[in-house]
VEXVEXTOR-277571 format. One record per residue (C-alpha): residue in one letter; x, y, z. Coordinates in Angstrom, 1 decimal, always signed. Layout:
BEGIN
[r A [X Y Z]]
...
This chain:
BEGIN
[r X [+4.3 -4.1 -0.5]]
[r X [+8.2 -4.4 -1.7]]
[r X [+9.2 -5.2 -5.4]]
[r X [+5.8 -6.9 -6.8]]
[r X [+5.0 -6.5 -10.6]]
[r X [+2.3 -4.7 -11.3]]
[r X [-0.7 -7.3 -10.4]]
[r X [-3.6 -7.5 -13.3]]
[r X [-6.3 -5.4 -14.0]]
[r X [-8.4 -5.1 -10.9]]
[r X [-11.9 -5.4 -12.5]]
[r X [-13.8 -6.7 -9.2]]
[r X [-11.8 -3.8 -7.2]]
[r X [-14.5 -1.7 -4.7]]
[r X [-13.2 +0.7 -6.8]]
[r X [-10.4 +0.7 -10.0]]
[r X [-8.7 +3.3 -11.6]]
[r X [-8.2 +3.9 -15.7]]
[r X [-4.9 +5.9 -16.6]]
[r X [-5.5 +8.7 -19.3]]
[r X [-2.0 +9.2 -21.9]]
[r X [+0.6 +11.6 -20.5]]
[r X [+0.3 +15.0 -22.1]]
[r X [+2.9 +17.9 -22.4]]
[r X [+1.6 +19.5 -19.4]]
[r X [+2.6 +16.4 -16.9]]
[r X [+2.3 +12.9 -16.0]]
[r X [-0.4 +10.7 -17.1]]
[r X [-3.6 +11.3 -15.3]]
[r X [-6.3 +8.7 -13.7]]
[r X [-10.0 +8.8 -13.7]]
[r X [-10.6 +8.4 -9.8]]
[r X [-13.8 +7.2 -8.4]]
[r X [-15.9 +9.6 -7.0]]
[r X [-15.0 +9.8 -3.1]]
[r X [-18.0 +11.4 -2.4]]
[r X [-19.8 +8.0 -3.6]]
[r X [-17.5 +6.2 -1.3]]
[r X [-18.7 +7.8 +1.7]]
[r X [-15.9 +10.4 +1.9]]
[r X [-16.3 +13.6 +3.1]]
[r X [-14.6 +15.4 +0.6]]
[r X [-14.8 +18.9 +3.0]]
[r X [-11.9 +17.5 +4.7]]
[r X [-8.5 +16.4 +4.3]]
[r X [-7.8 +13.1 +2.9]]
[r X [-5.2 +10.7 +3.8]]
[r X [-3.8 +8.1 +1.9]]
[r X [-2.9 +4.8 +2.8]]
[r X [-1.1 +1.6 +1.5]]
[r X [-1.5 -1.9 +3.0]]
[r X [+1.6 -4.2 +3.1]]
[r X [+3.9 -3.6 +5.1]]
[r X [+2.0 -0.3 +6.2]]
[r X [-0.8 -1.6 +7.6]]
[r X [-0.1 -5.3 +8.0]]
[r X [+3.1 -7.5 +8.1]]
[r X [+2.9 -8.4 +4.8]]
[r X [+6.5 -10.4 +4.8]]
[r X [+5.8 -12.5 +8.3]]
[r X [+2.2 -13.4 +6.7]]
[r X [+3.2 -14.8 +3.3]]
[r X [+6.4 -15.9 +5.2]]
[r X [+4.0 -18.0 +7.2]]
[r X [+1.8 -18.9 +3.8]]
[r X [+4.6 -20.7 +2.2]]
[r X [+6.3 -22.6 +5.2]]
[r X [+2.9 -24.1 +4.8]]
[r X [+3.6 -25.3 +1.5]]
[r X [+7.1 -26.5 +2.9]]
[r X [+8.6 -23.0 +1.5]]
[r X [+11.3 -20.8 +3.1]]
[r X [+10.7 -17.1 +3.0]]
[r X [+14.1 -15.4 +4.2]]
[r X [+14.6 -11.8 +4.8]]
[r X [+17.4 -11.2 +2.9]]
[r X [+16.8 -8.0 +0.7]]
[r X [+14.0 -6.2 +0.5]]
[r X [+12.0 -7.8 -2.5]]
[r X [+9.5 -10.6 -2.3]]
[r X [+9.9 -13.2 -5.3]]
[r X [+13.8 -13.3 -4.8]]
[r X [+13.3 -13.9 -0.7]]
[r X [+11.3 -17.6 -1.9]]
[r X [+13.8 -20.7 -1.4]]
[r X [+13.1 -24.6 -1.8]]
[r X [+14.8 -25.7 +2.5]]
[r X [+18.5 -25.8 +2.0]]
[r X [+18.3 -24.6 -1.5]]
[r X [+21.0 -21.3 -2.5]]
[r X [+18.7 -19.9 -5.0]]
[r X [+15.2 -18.2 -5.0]]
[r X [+12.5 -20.0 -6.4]]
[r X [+12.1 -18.3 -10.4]]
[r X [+10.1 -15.4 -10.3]]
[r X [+7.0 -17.1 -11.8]]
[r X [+6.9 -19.8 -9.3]]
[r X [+7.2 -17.4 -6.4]]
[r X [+4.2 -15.1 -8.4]]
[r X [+1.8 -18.3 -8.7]]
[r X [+2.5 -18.3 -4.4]]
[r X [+1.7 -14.5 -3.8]]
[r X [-1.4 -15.2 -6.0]]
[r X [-2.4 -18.2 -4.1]]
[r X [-1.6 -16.1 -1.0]]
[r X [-4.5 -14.2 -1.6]]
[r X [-7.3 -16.8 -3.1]]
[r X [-6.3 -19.5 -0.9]]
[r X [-4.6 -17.8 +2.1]]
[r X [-7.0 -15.3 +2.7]]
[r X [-4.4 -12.6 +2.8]]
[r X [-3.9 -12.7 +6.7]]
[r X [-1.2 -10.9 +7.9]]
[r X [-1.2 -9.1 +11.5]]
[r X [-1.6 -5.9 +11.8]]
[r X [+1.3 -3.1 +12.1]]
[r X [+1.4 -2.1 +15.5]]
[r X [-0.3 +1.1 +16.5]]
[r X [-1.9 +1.4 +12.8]]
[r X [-6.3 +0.8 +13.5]]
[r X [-5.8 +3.5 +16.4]]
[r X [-3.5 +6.0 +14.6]]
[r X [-6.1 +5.8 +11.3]]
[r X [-9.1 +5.9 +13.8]]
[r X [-7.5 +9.1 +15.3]]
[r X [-6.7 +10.5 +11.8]]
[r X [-10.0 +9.8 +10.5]]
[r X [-11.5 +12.0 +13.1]]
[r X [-9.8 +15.1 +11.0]]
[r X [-9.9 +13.7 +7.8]]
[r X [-11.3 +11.3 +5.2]]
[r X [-9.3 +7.6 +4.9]]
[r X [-8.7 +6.3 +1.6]]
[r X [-7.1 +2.7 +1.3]]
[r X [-5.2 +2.5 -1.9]]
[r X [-3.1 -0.8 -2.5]]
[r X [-1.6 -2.8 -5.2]]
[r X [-3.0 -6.2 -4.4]]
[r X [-4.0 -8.7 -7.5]]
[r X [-7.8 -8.2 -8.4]]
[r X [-8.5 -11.8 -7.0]]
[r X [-7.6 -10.7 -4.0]]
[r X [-10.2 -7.6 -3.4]]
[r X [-12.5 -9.6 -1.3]]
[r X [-9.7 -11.1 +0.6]]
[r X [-8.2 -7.9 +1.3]]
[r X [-11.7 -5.6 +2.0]]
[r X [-12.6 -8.8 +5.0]]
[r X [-8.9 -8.9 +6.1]]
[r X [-9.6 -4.8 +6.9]]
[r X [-12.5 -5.1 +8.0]]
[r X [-11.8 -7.6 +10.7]]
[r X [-8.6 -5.1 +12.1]]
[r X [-10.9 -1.8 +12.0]]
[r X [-9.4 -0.6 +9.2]]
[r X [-12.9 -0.9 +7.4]]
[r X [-12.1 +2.4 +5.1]]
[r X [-12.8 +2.7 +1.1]]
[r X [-10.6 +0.4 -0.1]]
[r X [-9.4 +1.3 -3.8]]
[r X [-7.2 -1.1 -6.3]]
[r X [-4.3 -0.1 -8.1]]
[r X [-1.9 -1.4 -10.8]]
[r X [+1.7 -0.2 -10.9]]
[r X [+2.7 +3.4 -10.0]]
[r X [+0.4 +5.1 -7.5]]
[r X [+1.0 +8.5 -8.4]]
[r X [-1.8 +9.6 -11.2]]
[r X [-4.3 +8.3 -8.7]]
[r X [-3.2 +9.9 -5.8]]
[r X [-3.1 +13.0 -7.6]]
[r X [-6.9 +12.4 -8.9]]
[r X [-8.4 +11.8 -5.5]]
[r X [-6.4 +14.8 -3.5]]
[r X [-7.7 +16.7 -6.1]]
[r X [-11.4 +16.2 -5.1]]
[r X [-10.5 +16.7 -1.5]]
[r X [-10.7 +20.6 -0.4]]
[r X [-8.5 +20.5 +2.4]]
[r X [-4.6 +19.1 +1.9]]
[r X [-3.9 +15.5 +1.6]]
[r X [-1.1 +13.3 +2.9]]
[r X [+0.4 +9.6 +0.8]]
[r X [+2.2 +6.7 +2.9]]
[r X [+3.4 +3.7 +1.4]]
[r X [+6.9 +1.6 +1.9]]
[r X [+8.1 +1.7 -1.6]]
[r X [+10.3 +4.4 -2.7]]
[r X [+8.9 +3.9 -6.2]]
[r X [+5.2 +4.7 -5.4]]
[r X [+6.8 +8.2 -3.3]]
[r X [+8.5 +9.1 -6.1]]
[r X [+5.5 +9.1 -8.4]]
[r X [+3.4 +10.9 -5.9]]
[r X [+5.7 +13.5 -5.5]]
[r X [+5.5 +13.7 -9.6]]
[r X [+2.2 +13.5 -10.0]]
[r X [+0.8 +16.0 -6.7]]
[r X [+3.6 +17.1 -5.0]]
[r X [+1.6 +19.2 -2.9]]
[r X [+0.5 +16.1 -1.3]]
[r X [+2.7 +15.4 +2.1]]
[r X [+4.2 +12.0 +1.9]]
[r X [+5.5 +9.2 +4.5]]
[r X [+7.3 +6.4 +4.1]]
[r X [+6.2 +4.0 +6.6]]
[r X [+8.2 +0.2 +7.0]]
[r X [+6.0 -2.2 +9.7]]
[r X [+8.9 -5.1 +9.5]]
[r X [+11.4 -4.7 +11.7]]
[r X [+13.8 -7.3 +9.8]]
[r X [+13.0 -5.0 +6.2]]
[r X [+13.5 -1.6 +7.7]]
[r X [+17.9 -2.0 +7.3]]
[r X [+16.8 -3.0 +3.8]]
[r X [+14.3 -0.4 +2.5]]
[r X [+15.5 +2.0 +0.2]]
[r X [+14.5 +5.5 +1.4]]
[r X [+15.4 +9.4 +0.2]]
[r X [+14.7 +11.0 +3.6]]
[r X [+15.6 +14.6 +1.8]]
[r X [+12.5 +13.7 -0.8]]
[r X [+10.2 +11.8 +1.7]]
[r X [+9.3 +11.9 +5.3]]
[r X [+10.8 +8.1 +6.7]]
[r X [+8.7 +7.1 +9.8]]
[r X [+9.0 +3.5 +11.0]]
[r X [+6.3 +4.3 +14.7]]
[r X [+2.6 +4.5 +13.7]]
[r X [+2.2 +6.8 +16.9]]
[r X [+5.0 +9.3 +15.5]]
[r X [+3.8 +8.9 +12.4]]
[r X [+0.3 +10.0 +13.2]]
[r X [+1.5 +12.6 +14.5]]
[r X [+3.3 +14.0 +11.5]]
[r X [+0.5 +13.2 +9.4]]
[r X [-2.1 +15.3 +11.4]]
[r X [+1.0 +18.2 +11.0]]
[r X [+0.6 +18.2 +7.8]]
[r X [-3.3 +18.2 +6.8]]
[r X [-3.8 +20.5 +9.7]]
């Protein structure tokens, strides 16, 4: 998803993470849930994946969520709240407005988004080699929004909640998998803190919007940047193989 706060504490997640303090010897660490317990074969390698705008067109479905509610959602940077206008109007809705719609999005809207092209079959071929973890950043009240919304697309893989950077728990589940582990997301930000927190962990930046992709921030020298599922499966199996 692109430029969200963190969402609240996701205590009705499948599965939610607690963040240990940072120590001398690296980033703060997170108490992962047990992927064995999840169904995960932890023998294998594990892949990592986000949601918006990775899996689903998060933008065009919340796009289509507020014109219901007489909205405009306009593609004009790659952030969310400051993309929400009143019809005609020259400035975004304020940022707490345009949070009570992505909340609403979820309780009311059901989350529905389509799904990126190529993504069910690319994860159904990577889960063939490897165990599928989905880790995203929506609110808590939208867990059972999000677990029927992936279910529905085959993409009915362990579905974990997180709140703000994904690195710690990224780190904490490729550490219980015994083969290598690969991390995709959109946002830069989430990258980054992977590549702090387990940079042994192969990570793609993956943007499903065609309109966002001109606007994404990326550090190609840092990250892998793969905008085609079927390329980017590709990679993926490369690099747990």
């Amino acid at each position: 998803m692109v430029d969200t706060p963190p969402p609240s504490a996701p205590s009705d997640a499948v599965a939610a993470s607690t963040t240990a303090p940072a120590t001398s010897a690296g980033p703060p660490r997170a108490r992962a849930p047990d992927l064995a317990g999840l169904g995960v074969d932890i023998a294998r390698p594990l892949v990592i994946v986000d949601v918006d705008e990775v899996l689903g067109h998060f933008m065009e479905g919340f796009g289509a969520f507020l014109a219901g509610r007489g909205l405009e959602f306009r593609v004009e940077r790659f952030a969310l709240f400051q993309n929400i206008y009143q019809p005609g109007a020259t400035e975004h809705l304020p940022i707490e407005e345009g949070r009570r719609h992505y909340d609403d999005f979820f309780r009311y809207g059901s989350g529905e988004m389509r799904v990126a092209e190529g993504a069910a079959e690319a994860l159904r071929r990577l889960s063939e080699q490897a165990g599928v973890v989905i880790l995203t950043n929506a609110p808590g009240q939208g867990r059972l929004a999000r677990a029927r919304w992936l279910g529905r697309h085959d993409l009915d893989y362990p579905l974990l909640l997180n709140s703000g950077p994904k690195g710690p728990l990224a780190a904490a589940l490729a550490e219980q998998a015994k083969g290598p582990a690969a991390f995709i997301d959109d946002l830069l930000p989430n990258l980054d803190s992977v590549a702090e927190a387990a940079p042994a962990v192969a990570r793609f930046q993956h943007v499903a919007d065609p309109r966002l992709r001109p606007l994404a921030p990326s550090a190609p020298h840092r990250h892998t940047r793969i905008d085609d599922w079927d390329a980017l499966r590709i990679a993926i199996a490369d690099s747990i193989s």
